[in-house]
N, C-alpha and C positions, 0 to 999 in steps of 0.2 A: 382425525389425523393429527401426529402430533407437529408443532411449528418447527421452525427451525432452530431459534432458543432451546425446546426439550432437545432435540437430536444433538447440540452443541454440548448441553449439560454429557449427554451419555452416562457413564457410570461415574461418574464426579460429581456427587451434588456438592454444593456448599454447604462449609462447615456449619454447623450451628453457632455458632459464634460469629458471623457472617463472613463474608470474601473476604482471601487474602489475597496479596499480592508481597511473596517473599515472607515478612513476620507483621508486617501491616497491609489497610486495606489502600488503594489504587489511590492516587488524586486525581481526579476527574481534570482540572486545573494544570497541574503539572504534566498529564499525558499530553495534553494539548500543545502544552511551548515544548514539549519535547518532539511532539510530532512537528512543530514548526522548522526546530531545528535539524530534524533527521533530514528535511527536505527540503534545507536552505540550498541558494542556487548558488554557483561556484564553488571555488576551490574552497574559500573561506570555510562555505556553510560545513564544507565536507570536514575537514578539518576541528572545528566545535562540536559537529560528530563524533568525532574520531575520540577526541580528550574527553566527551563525556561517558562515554563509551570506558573508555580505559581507566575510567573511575570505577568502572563497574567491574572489569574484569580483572585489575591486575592482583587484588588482595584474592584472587579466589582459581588462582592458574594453576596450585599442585591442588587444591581439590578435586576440580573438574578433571582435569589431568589421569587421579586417580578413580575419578567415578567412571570413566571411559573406560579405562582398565576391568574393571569390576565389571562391566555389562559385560563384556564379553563381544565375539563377532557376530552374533548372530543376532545380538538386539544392539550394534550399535547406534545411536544417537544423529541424527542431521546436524554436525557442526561446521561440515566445509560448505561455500558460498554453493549456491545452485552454480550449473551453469548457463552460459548465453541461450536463451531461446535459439534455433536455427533455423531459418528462413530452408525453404523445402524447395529441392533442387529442380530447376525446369520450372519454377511457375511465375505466372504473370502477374508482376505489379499493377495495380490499381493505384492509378492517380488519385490526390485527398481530393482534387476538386469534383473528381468524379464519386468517389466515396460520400461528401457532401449534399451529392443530387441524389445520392440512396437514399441517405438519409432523411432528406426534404420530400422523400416521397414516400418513405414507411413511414413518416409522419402525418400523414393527409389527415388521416380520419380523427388523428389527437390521442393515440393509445396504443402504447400505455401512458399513463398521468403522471405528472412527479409526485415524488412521495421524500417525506422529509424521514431522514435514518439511514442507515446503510448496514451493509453486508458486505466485510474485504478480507481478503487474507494476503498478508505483509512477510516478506521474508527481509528483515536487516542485517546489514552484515556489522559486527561491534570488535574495533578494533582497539589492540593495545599497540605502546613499544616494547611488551616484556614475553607477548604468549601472540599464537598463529589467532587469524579473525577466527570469528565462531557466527555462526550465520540464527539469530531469533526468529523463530517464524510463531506466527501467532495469527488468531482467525476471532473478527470482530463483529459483534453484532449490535447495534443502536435501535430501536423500536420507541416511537414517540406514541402518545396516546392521546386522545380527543381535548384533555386539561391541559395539554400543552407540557406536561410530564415526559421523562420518556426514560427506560431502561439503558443498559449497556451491560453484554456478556463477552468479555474476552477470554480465550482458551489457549492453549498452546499445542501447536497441534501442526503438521507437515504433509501436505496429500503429496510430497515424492517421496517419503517415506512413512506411510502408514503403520499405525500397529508399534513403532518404535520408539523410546526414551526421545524425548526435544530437550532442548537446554531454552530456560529460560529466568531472565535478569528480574532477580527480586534487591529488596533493601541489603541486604547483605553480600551482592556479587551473584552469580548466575551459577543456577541451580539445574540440575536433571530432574524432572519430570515424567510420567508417562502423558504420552500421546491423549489428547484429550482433557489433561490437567484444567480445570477452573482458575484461571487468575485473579480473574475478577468478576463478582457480579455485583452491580449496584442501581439502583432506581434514584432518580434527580427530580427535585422537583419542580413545578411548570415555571419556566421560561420563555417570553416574553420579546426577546429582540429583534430589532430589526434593521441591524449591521449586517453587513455579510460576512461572511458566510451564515448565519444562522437565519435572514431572512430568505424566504423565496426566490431561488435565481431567474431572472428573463426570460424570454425564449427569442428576443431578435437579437442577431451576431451582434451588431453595435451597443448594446444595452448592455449585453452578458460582458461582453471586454469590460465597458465601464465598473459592473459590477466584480471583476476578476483584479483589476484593477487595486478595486478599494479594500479587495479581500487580503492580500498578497502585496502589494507592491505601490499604496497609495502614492509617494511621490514623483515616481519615477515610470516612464511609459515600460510597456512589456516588453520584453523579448520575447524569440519564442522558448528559450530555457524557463523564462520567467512564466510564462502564458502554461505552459506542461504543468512546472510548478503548482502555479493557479488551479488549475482542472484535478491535478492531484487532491487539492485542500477542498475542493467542492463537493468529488463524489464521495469523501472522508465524509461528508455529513448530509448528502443529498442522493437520492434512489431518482434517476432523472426519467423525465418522461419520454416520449418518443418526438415532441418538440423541440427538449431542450436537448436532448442528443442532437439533433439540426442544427441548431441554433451552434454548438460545441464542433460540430464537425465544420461547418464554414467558417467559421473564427477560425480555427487549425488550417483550413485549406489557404484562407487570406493571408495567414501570417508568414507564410517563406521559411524554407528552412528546413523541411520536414522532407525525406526524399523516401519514397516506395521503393519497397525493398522483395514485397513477394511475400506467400502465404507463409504462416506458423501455427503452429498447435501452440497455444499457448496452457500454463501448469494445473489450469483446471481443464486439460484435453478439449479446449473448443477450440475449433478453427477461427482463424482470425487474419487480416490482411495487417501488413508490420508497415511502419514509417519510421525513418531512424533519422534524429538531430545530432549532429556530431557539433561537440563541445570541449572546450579547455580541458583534456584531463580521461574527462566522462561523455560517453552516448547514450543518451536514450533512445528505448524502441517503447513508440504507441504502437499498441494492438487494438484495431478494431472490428466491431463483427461486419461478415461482407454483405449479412442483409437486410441489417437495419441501421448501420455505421455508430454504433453507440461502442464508448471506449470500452474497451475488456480489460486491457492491462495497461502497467508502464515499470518497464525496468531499467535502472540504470547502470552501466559497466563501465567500468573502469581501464581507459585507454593509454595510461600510462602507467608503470611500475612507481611503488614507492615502499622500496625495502624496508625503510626505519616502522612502516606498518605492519607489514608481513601482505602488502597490495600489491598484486600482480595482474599486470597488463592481461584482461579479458575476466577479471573477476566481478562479477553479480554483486553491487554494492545494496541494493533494494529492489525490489519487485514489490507491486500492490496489484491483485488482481482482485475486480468489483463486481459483486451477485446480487441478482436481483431475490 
């Protein structure tokens, strides 16, 4: 059977010449501070977003412009933001503290185990002051091996719109693709650390904060924008076990903040119970499963307008949703 790497590949191998990314290949290095900054907390982070973002898009706004043009309606492209998850009408919230004693209890027997790597698919939204946002989505696969080596395949690619043209940001401004496109494939080799996030996270609430902590926010104690934050940048590089989903889910439940809102189908169609943090600006909603309380998703939206971006009040700024 083939893994999930071959099904990502699909009819896209990699060039001979090996992965690109735009007219070069990916910096491992730089995805990384960029992915820091995509999901800096507050107005600020959003903002160095915003301007790095509009680096990318404003030299490339009557292309895309006219490459939208040229698909045609019938194969247009996912450029406007998704929108909000909807919490489904009539259903009963589940409190996190209650969510947490699921958790602590599909953990009994210790399985599933953590596993170092991941599997996510990201939709960002990349904003100018010259062209409407255009929404990135892209689907990531990291696979570590026994030397302590490990792969990474990112694609472009939109399960709300299958089958269709994605646009996605290479060196030169942001490009139309088909669905499925190889961004990047590359293999790293063995790495050794043991900072976090790359070493192995805890599984008792009090440990993991500390460790969430020093991954994300060394000087300063967490909030709970800051702690979401945290858990974002962990499952980014951790497949968690059925402990440290416990461990994750009573740290959420302890930290305040977080209010049940009622079921959601969340974009990869799983049911999921929603909690939403309302913030300066932005809400987040955690989505988690209701039977084993391990996070599904986290999207944030955009609670105030800001025209000079083309931001409007209830627009999908990110979503990451995490596969095992």
């Amino acid at each position: 059977m083939p893994d999930e790497l071959d099904l990502l590949r699909g009819a896209n191998p990699v060039p001979a010449d090996g992965p690109h990314f735009g007219d070069g290949p990916l910096d491992h290095d730089a995805e990384r501070r960029l992915n820091r900054l995509l999901h800096g907390g507050g107005p600020f982070g959003r903002r160095r977003t915003r301007w790095m973002w509009s680096l990318a898009t404003v030299a490339v706004v009557a292309a895309t412009a006219l490459a939208l043009l040229l698909v045609g309606p019938n194969t247009a492209p996912a450029v406007a933001a998704p929108r909000p998850l909807l919490v489904q009408a009539g259903s009963t919230p589940v409190p996190l503290a209650r969510m947490a004693e699921i958790a602590e209890a599909a953990a009994a027997d210790g399985s599933p185990e953590l596993r170092r790597g991941t599997h996510v698919q990201t939709w960002s939204m990349g904003m100018s002051e010259d062209a409407p946002p255009i929404t990135l989505p892209v689907e990531r696969v990291v696979r570590w091996r026994a030397d302590a080596s490990h792969t990474e395949l990112v694609v472009a690619t939109d399960p709300q719109h299958p089958g269709r043209p994605v646009l996605s940001e290479g060196d030169d401004g942001t490009d139309l693709v088909e669905d499925g496109h190889v961004i990047s494939e590359q293999t790293f080799g063995p790495s050794w650390s043991d900072a976090p996030p790359e070493s192995p996270p805890p599984h008792d609430p009090g440990l993991l904060k500390a460790y969430l902590q020093e991954t994300q926010y060394p000087s300063t104690a967490l909030t709970t924008r800051e702690l979401l934050d945290a858990v974002r940048v962990l499952l980014d590089h951790w497949t968690l076990g059925a402990r440290e989903d416990a461990a994750v889910a009573r740290l959420l439940a302890d930290a305040g903040g977080l209010r049940p809102v009622g079921r959601v189908t969340d974009r990869l169609g799983r049911p999921g119970q929603a909690y939403v943090y309302d913030g300066r600006g932005s809400r987040q909603m955690l989505i988690m499963d209701p039977v084993t309380g391990a996070v599904l998703g986290l999207e944030d939206t955009a609670t105030t307008a800001e025209p000079e971006w083309g931001l409007k009040a209830g627009d999908v700024m990110d979503y990451s949703a995490w596969m095992r």
